[in-house]
LUMMIFI-717910 format. One record per residue (C-alpha): x, y, z; residue in three letters. Coordinates in steps of 0.001 Angstrom, whole numbers. Layout:
BEGIN
{{X, Y, Z}, 'ALA'}
...
% end
This chain:
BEGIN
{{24117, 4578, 36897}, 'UNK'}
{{25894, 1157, 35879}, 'UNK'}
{{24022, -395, 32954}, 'UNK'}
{{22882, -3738, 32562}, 'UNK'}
{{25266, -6307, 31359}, 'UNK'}
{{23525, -9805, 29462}, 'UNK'}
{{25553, -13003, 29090}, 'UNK'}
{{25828, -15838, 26996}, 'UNK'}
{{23067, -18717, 27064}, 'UNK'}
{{25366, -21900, 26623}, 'UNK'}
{{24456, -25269, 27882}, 'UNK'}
{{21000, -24323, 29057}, 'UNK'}
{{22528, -21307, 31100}, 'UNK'}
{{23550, -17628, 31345}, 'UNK'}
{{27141, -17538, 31652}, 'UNK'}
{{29802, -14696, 31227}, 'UNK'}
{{32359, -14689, 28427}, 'UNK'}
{{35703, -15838, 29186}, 'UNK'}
{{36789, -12372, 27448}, 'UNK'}
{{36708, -8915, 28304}, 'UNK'}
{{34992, -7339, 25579}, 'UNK'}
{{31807, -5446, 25591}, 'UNK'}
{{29277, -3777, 22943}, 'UNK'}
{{26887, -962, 23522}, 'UNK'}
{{23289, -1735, 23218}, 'UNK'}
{{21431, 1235, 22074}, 'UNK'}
{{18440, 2714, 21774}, 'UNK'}
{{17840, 4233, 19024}, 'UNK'}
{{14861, 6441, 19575}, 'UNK'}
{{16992, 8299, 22557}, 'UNK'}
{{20311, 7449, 21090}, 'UNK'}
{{21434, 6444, 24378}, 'UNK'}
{{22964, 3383, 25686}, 'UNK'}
{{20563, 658, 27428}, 'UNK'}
{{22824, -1634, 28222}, 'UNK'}
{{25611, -4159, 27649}, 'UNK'}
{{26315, -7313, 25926}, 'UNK'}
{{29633, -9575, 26012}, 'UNK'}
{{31270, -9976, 22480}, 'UNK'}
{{31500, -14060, 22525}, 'UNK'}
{{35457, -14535, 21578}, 'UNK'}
{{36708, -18458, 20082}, 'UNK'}
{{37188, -20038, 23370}, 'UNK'}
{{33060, -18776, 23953}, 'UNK'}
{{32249, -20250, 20631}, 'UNK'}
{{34419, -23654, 21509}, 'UNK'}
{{32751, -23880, 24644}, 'UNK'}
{{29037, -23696, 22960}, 'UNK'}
{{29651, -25940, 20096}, 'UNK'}
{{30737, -28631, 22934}, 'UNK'}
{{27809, -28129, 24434}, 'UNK'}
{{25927, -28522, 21569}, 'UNK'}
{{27603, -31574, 20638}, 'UNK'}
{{27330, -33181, 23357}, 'UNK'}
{{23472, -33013, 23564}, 'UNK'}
{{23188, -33982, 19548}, 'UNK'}
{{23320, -37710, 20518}, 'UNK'}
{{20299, -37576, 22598}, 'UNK'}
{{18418, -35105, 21269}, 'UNK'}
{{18816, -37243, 17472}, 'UNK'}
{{17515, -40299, 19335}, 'UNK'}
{{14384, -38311, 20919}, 'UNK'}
{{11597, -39350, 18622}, 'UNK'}
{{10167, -36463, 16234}, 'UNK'}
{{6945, -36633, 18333}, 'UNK'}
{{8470, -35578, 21493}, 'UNK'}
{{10444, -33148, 20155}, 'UNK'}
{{7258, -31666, 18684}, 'UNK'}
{{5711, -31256, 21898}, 'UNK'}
{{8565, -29153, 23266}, 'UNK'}
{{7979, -26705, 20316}, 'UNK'}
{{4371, -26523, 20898}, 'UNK'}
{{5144, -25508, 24668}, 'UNK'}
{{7565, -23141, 23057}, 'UNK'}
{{5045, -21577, 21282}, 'UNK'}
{{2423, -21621, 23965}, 'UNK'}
{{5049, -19774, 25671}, 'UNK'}
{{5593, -17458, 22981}, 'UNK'}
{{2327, -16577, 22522}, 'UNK'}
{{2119, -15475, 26401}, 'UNK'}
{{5353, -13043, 25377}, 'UNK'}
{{4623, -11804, 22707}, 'UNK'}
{{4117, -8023, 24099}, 'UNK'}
{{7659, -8575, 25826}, 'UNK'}
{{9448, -9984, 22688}, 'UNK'}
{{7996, -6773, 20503}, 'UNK'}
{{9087, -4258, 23475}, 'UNK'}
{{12560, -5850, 23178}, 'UNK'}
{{12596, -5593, 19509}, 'UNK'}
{{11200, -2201, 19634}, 'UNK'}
{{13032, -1300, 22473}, 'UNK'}
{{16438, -2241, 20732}, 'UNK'}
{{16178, -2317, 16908}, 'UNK'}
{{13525, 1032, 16864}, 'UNK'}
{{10208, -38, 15040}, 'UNK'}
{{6944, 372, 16136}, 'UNK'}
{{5917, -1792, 19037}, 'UNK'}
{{2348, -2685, 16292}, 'UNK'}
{{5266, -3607, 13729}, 'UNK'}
{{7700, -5830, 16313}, 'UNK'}
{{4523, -7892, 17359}, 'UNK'}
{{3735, -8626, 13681}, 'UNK'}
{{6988, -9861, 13162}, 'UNK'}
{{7190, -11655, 16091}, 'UNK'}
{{3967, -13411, 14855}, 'UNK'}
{{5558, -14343, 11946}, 'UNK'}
{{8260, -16135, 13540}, 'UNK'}
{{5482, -18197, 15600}, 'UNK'}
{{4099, -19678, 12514}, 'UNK'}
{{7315, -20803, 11788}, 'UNK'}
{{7622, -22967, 14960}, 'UNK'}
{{3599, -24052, 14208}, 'UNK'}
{{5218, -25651, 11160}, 'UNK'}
{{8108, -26975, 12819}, 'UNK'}
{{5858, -29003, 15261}, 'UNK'}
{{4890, -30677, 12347}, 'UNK'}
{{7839, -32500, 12296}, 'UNK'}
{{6436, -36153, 12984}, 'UNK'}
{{4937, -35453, 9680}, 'UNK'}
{{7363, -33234, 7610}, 'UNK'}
{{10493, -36023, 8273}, 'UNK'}
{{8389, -38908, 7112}, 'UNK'}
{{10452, -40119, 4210}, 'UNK'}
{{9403, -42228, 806}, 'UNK'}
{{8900, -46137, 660}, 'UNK'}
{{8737, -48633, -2135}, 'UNK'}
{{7624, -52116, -2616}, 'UNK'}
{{9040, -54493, -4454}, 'UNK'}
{{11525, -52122, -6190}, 'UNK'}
{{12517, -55757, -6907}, 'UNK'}
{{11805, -59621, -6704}, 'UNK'}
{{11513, -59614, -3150}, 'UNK'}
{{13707, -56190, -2353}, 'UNK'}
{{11634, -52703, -1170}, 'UNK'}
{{13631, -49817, -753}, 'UNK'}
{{12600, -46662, 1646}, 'UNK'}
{{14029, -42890, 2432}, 'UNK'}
{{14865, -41887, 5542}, 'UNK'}
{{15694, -37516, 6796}, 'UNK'}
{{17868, -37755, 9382}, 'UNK'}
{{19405, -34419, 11156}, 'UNK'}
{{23180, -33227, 10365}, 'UNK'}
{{24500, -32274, 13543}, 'UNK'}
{{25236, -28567, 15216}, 'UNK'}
{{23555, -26217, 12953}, 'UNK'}
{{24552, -22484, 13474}, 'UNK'}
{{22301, -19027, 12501}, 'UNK'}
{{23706, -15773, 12167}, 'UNK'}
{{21510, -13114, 12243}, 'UNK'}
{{20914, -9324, 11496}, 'UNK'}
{{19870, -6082, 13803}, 'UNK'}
{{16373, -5445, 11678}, 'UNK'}
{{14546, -8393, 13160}, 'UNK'}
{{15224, -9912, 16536}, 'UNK'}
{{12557, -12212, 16932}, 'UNK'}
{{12000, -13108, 13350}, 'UNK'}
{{14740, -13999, 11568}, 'UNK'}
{{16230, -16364, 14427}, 'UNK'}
{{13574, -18493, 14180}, 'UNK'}
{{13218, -18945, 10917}, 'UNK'}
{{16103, -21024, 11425}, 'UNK'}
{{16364, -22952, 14547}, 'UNK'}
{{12594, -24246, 15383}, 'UNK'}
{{13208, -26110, 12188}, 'UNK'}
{{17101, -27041, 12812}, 'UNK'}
{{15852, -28385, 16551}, 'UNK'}
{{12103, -30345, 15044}, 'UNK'}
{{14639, -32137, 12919}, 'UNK'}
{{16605, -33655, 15400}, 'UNK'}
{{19702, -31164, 15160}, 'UNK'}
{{21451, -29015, 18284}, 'UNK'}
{{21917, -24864, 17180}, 'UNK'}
{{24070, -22148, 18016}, 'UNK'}
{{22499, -18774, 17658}, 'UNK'}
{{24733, -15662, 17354}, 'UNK'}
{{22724, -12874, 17066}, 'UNK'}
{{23332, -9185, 16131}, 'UNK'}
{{24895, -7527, 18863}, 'UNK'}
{{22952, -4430, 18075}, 'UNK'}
{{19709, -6825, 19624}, 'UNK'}
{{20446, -9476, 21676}, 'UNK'}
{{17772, -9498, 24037}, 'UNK'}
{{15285, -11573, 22208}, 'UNK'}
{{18104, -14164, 21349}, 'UNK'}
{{18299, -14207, 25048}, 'UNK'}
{{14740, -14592, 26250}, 'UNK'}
{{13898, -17312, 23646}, 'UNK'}
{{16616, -19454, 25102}, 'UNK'}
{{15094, -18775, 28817}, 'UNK'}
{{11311, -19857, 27095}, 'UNK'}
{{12907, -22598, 25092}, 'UNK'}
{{14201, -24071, 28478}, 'UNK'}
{{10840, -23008, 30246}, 'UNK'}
{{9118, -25354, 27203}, 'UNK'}
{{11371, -28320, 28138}, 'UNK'}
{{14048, -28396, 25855}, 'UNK'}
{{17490, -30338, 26878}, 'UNK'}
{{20334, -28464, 28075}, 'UNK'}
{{22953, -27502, 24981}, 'UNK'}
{{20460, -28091, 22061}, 'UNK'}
{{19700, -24360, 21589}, 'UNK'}
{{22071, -21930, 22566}, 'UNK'}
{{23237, -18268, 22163}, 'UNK'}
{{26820, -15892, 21701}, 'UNK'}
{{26202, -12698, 20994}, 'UNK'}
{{29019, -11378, 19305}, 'UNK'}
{{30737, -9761, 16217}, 'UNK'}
{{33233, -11028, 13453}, 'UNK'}
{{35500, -13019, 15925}, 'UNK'}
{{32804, -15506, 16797}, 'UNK'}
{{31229, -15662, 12722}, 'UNK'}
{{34555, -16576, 12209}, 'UNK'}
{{34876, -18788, 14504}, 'UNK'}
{{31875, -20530, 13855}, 'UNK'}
{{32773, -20996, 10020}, 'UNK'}
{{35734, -22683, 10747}, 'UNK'}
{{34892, -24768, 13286}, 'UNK'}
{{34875, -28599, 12519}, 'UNK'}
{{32210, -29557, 14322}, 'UNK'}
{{29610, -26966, 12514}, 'UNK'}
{{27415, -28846, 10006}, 'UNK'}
{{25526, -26085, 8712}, 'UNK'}
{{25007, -22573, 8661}, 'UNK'}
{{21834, -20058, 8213}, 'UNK'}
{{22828, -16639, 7536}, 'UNK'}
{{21070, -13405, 6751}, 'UNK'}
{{22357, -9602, 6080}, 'UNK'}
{{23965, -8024, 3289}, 'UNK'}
{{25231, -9541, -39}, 'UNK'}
{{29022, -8973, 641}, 'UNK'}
{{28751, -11067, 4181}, 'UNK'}
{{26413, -13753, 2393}, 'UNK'}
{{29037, -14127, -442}, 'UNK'}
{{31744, -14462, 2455}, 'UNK'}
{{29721, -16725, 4848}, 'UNK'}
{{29321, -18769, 1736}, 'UNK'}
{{32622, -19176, 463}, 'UNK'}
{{34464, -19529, 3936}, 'UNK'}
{{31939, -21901, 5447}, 'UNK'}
{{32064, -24004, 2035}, 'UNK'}
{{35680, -23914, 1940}, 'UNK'}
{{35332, -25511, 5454}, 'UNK'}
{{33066, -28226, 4158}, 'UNK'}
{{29894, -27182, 5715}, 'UNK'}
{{26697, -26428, 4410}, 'UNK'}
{{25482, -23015, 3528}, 'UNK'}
{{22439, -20855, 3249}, 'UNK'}
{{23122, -17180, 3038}, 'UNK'}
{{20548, -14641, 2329}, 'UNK'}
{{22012, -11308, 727}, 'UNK'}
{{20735, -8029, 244}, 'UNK'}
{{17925, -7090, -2282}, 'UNK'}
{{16528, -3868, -4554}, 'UNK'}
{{12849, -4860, -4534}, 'UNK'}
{{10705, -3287, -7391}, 'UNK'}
{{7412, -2829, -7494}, 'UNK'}
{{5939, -2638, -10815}, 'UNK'}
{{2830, -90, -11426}, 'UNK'}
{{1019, -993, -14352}, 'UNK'}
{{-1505, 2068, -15588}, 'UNK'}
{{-4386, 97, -15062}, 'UNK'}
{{-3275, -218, -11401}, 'UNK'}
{{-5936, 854, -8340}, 'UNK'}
{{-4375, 3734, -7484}, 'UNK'}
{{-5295, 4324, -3663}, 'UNK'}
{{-4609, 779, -2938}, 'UNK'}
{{-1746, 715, -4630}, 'UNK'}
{{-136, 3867, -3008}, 'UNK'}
{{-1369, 3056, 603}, 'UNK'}
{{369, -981, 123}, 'UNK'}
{{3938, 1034, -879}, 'UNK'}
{{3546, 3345, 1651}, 'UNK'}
{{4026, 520, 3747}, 'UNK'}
{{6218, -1310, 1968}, 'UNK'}
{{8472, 1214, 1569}, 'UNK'}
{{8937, 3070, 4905}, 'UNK'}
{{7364, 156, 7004}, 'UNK'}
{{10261, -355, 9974}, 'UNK'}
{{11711, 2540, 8733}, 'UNK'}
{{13058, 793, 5388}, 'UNK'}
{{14859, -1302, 7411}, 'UNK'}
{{13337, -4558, 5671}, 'UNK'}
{{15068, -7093, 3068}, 'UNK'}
{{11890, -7413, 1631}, 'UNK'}
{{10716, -3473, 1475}, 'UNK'}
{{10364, -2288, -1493}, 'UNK'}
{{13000, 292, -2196}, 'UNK'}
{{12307, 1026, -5956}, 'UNK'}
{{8775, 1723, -7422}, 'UNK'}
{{8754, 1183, -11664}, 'UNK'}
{{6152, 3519, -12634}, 'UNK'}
{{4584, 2304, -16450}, 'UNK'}
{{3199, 5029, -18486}, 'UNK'}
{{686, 7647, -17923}, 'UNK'}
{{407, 6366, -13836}, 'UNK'}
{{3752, 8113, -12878}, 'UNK'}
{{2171, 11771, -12471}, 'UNK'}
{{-519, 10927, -10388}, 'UNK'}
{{1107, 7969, -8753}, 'UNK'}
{{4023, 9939, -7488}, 'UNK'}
{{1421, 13160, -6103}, 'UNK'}
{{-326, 10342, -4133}, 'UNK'}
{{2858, 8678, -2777}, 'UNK'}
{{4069, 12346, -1822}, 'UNK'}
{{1108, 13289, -169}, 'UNK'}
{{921, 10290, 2008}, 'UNK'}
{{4691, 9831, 2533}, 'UNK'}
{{4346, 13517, 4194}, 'UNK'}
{{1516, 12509, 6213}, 'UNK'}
{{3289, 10097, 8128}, 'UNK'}
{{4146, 10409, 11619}, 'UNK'}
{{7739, 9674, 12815}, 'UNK'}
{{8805, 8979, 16724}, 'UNK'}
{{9869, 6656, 18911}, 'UNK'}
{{8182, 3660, 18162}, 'UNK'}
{{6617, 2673, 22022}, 'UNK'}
{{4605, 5878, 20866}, 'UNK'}
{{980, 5613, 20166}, 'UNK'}
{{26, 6739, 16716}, 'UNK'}
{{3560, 6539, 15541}, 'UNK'}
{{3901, 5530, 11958}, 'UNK'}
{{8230, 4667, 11210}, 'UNK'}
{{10486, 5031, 14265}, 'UNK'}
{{14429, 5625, 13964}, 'UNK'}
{{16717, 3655, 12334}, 'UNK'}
{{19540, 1672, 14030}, 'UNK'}
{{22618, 4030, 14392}, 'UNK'}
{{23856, 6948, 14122}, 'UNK'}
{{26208, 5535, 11476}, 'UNK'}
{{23676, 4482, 9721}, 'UNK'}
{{21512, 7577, 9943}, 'UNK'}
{{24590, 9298, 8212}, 'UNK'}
{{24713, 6299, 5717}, 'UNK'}
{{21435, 7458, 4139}, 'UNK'}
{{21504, 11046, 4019}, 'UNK'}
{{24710, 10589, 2325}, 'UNK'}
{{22377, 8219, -415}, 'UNK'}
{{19721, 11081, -512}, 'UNK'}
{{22733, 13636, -1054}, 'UNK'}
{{24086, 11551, -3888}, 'UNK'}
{{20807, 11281, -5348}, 'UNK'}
{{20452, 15213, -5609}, 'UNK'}
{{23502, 15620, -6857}, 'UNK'}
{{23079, 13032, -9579}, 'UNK'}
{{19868, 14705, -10489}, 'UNK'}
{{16859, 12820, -9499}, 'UNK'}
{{14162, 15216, -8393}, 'UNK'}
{{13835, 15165, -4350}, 'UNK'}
{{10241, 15063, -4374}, 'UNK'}
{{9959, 14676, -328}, 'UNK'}
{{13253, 15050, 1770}, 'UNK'}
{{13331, 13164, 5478}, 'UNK'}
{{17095, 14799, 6191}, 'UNK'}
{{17143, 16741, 9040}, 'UNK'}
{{14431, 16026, 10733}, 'UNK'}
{{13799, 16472, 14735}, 'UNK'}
{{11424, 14792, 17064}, 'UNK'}
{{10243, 16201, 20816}, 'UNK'}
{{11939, 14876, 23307}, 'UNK'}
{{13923, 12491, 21476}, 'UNK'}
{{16377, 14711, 19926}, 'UNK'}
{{19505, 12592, 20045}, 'UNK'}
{{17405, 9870, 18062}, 'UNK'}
{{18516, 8281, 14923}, 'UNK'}
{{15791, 9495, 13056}, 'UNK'}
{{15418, 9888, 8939}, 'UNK'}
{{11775, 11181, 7434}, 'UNK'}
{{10360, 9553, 4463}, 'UNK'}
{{11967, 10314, 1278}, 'UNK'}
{{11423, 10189, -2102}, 'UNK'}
{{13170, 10810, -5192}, 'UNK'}
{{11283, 10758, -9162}, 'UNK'}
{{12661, 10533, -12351}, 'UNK'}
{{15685, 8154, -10975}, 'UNK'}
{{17646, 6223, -13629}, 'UNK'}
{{19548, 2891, -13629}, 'UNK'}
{{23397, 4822, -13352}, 'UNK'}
{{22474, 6652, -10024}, 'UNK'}
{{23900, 5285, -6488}, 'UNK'}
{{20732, 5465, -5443}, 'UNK'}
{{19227, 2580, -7719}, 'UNK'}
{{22387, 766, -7920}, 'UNK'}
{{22850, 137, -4358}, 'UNK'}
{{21044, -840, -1251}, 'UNK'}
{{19981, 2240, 842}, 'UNK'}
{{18190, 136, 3604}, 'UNK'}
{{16547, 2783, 4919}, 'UNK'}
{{13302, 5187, 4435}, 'UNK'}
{{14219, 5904, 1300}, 'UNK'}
{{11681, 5136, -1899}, 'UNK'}
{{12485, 6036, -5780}, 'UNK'}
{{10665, 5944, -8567}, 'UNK'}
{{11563, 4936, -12153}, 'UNK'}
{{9363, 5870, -15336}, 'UNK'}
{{9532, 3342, -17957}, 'UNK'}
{{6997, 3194, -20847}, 'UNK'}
{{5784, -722, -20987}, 'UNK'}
{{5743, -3719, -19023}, 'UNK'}
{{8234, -5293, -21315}, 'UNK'}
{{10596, -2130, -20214}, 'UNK'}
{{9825, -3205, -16591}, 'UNK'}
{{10703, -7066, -17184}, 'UNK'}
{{13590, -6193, -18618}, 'UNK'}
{{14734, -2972, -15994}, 'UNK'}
{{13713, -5528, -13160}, 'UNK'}
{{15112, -8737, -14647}, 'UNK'}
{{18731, -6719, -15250}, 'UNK'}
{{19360, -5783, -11709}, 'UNK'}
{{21987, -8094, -9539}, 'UNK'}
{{19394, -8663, -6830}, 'UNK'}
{{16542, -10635, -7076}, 'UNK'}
{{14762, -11023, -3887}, 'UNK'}
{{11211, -9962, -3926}, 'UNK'}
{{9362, -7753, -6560}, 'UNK'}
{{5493, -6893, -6921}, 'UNK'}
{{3419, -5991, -9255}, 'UNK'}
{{157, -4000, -9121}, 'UNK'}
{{-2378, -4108, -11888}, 'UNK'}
{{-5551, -4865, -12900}, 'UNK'}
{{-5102, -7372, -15164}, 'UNK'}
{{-4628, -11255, -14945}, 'UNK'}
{{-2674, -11256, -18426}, 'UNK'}
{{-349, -8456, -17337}, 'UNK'}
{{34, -10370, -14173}, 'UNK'}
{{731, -14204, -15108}, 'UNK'}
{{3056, -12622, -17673}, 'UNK'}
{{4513, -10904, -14969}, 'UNK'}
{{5083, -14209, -12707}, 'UNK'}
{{6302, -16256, -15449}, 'UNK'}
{{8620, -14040, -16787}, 'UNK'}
{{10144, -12617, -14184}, 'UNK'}
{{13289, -13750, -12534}, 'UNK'}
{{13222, -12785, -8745}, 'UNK'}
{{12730, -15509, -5939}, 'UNK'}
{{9310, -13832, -4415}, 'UNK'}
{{6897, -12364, -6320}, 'UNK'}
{{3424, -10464, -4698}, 'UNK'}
{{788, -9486, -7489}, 'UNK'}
{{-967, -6927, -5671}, 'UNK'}
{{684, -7780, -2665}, 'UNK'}
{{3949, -5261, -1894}, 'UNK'}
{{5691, -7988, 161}, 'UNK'}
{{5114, -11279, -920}, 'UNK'}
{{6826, -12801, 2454}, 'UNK'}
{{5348, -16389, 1939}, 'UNK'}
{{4431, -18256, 5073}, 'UNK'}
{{6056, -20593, 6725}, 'UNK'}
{{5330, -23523, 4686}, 'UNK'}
{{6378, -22294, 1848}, 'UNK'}
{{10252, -21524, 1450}, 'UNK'}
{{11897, -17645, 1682}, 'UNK'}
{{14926, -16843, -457}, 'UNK'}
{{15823, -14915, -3680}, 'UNK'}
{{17726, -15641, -6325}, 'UNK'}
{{21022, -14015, -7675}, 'UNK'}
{{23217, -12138, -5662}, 'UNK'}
{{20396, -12564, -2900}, 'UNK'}
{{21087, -15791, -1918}, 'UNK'}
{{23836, -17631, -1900}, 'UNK'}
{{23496, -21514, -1725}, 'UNK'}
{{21090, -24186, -3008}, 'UNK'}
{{18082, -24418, -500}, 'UNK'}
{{16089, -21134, 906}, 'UNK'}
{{14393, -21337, 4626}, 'UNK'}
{{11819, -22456, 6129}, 'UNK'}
{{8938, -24620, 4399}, 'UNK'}
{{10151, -28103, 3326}, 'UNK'}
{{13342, -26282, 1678}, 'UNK'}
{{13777, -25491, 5794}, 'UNK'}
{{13380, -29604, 6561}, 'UNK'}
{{15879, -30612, 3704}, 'UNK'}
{{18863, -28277, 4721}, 'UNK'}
{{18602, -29284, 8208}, 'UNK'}
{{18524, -32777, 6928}, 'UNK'}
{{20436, -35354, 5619}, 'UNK'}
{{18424, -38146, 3250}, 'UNK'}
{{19928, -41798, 3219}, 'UNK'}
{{18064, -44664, 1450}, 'UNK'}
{{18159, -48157, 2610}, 'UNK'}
{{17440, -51528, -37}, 'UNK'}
{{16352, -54140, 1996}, 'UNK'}
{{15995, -57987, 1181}, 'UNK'}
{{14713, -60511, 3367}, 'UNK'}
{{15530, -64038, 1712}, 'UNK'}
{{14064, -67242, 2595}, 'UNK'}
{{16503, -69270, 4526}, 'UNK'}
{{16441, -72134, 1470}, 'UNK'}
{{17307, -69273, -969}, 'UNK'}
{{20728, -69555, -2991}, 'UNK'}
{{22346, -66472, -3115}, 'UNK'}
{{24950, -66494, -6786}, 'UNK'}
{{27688, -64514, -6648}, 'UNK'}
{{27932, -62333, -9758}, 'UNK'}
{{30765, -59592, -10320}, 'UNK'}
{{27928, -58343, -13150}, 'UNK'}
{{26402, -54874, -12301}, 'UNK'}
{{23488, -55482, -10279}, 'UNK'}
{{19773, -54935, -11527}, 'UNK'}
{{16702, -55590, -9040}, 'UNK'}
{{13958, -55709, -12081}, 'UNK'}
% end
């Protein structure tokens, strides 16, 4: 039976590449192919940035108010799909169909603050910055924006770029993991269905032909990029080189600190899901748990008897807890980690190789797993498993944990659990990581505050969404205005001019 081939959305459209080049589209609960999707080559990528071009003139001059009120049909119309947005996701990424419509949630409060806009692109206005001179700010948009996404989520992650890029006046180009392009897709079809003009949003699918492609291109202002650290430090550097702006979001190593005066239940019931939530599959899970003092015994007994406890299928399943992860590849990719961990002597405490579900036998499936008594030197701390894979540290003070935390190359979200405010503003202040949660195991902020990490997590000045969102997509320009009096003698002075 022929499988289903998708398109390109350019121009307000489906439309077939002008190459030949296809990529499976799996999934990974049956391991099996679903369908197809075109790999967009240069002349697809040409073609879209026209497009997008062309419609940045009018869509720049559409006042912010209007363009608010096609986001708010877009969400309307979100809202409506939700349950078909999280069966894509599920459908082609693997998660739990509970865990795709929470993050698909999460990307609709990002377009509730980009309707906003009206408000958020007000700029600043003085009077009388001199005799008879005021002086105001105005945020005006850059131009075609691009996003490049990742395969973990479909829904999410896109639009934490482009309701913002669009509210602020700018046209986008979307190219989406080719591992998940139907959500891409289907937001384009609901973001015409809400009203928006032809060639302001559009999508090509594709692999490292059309990133590059988009880097280079002159008529690319900006670009929005998320996925591992050695693409974010490329996507920065090339797309700087080219003179365009940059936000790229690397990979991360979140810790989760657990001081002794800690609630243990909670404690081990909020990793549980930070850990092996969407199969570990997250950039803000938390892969690495620092364990302070005497709570490492019974800490690590509670996080072993509930890591075994969970359930693991295909995530349309009812009662499912972590479905497969996204490849086989990648399957392979962390039981080689777990391997390397036993071999470099960290006690396997609960081991998810091997493991077999009914009926779903070709799936990509890895159990929970975790390791104790992990140090700094292993593989397994020093690099980012992405996957259902937890660890555990033993350190003996919170200073030991500031510093074990503070010393590690990524720095994109941490937690700490504890029971005391001193341990915890200590904790805030101190530490230097871009999101922190105190008692909270993934301190994802909301939309109107900004998302981004520091160090090796980020690469570029300004994180997404929130007002950090409005200012990347957004150029400022201030005007000093005088109105003289007909009568009034202007002298001409070559002196450095003063308004006082």
């Amino acid at each position: 039976m022929a499988k289903q081939t998708l398109s390109l959305w350019i121009n307000g459209q489906h439309v077939q590449s002008s190459g030949a080049r296809l990529a499976d589209v799996t999934n990974p609960a049956r391991g099996e192919v679903i369908r197809q999707v075109p790999l967009a080559n240069r002349a697809d990528v040409d073609k879209a940035v026209a497009a997008a071009k062309a419609a940045f003139p009018a869509w720049r001059d559409t006042p912010p108010l209007r363009r608010s009120r096609i986001l708010n049909k877009f969400r309307d119309l979100l809202e409506t799909h939700r349950a078909e947005l999280a069966q894509l996701a599920s459908e082609e990424h693997g998660k739990t169909l509970e865990d795709a419509a929470g993050s698909v949630q999460r990307g609709i409060e990002v377009v509730e603050f980009a309707v906003g806009a009206p408000h958020l692109l007000k700029g600043e206005h003085a009077e009388n910055v001199g005799r008879g001179v005021d002086c105001h700010s105005m945020l005006q948009p850059i131009g075609v924006c691009t996003g490049i996404t990742p395969f973990n989520f479909p829904a999410m992650v896109p639009m934490w770029m482009f309701p913002i890029a669009i509210a602020c006046g700018n046209t986008f180009i979307l190219k989406p993991s080719e591992k998940v392009p139907s959500c891409s897709l289907r937001m384009g079809e609901l973001l015409k269905e809400a009203g928006l003009p032809d060639g302001v949003f559009n999508v090509v699918p594709g692999d490292k032909e059309a990133v590059d492609a988009l880097l280079v291109h002159p008529d690319v202002r900006a670009v929005s990029f998320v996925g591992s650290t050695p693409i974010a430090k490329y996507i920065y550097e090339t797309a700087a080189h080219h003179g365009k702006r940059v936000q790229a979001l690397g990979g991360a190593k979140n810790h989760a600190v657990v001081m002794p005066d800690a609630p243990l239940e909670f404690t081990a019931d909020a990793i549980m899901g930070a850990a092996y939530g969407s199969a570990g599959e997250r950039c803000m899970a938390i892969s690495t748990v620092v364990a302070v003092g005497a709570v490492a015994d019974a800490l690590v007994a509670r996080l072993k008897e509930k890591a075994e406890k969970l359930v693991v299928g295909p995530g349309d399943r009812k009662g499912v807890d972590m479905g497969p992860v996204i490849s086989a590849q990648h399957r392979d990719k962390i039981v080689g980690y777990i391997d390397s961990g036993v071999a470099q002597g960290a006690r396997l405490v609960t081991d998810g190789r091997g493991i077999k579900v009914d009926g779903h036998e070709h799936g990509y499936f890895v159990g929970p797993t975790l390791f104790d008594n992990v140090d700094t030197g292993m593989t397994i701390y020093r690099e980012e498993i992405f996957g259902p894979v937890l660890i555990v540290l033993r350190v003996a003070s919170l200073d030991e944990a500031i510093a074990l935390v503070n010393s590690n190359p990524y720095a994109n979200g941490t937690a700490i659990f504890t029971a005391s405010g001193a341990a915890a503003r200590r904790f805030q202040n101190e530490i230097e990581v871009g999101m922190v949660g105190i008692n909270v195991p993934i301190p994802v902020p909301m939309a109107f505050f900004s998302f981004g990490g520091w160090k090796a997590s980020l690469f570029g000045d300004l994180h997404m969404h929130g007002m950090e969102g409005v200012y990347f997509y957004t150029r400022t320009k201030a005007i000093t205005s005088r109105w003289p009096e007909v009568a009034e003698k202007n002298v001409s002075t070559l002196v450095m001019p003063t308004l006082g």
